[in-house]
C-alpha positions as CSV (number, residue, x, y, z in Angstrom):
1,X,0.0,0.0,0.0
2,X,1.4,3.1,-0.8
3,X,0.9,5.6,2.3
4,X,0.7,9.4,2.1
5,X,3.8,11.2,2.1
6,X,2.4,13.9,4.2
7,X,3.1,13.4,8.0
8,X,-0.5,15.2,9.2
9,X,-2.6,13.0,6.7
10,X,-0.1,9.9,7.0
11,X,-0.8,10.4,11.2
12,X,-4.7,10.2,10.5
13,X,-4.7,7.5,8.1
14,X,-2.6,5.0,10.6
15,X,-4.5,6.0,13.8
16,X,-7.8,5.4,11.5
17,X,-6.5,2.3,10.5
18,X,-5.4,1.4,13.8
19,X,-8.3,2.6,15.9
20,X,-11.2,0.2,13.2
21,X,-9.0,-2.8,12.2
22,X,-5.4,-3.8,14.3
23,X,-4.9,-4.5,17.6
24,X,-1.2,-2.9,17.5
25,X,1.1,-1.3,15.1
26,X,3.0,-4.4,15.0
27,X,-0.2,-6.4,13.3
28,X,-0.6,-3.2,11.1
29,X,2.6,-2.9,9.5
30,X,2.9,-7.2,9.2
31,X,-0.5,-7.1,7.4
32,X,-0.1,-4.0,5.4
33,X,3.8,-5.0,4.8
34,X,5.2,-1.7,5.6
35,X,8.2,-0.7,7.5
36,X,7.4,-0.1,11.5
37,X,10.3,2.3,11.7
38,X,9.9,4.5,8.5
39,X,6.0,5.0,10.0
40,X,7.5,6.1,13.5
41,X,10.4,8.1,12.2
42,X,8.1,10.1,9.8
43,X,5.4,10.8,12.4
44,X,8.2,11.8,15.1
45,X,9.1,14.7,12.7
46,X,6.1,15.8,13.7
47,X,6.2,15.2,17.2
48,X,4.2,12.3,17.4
49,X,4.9,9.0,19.1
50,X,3.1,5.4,19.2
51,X,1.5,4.4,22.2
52,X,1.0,0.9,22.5
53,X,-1.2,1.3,25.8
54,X,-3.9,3.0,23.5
55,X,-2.5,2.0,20.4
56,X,-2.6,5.0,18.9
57,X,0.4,7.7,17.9
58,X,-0.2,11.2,19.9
């Protein structure tokens, strides 16, 4: 899947995605086959980080 390039629209489409349909980032990025680390370094340039807790980057 080819995810946005834009952090504030990449940061809603994951949190959608992980709020309706994965249990974790981990089941996301397996099942989507994306990189974990590309997702979190792109959305800490915006100063956002994944919380596994609520599984959801704020």
């Amino acid at each position: 899947m080819n995810l946005p390039e834009n952090p504030e629209i990449l940061l809603s489409v994951i949190n959608t995605k992980l709020r309706d349909f994965y249990p974790s980032l981990d089941e996301l990025c397996k099942s989507m086959d994306i990189e974990k680390e590309a997702i979190i370094e792109k959305l800490a340039k915006i100063d956002y980080a994944y919380q596994p807790e609520i599984n959801q980057f704020i």
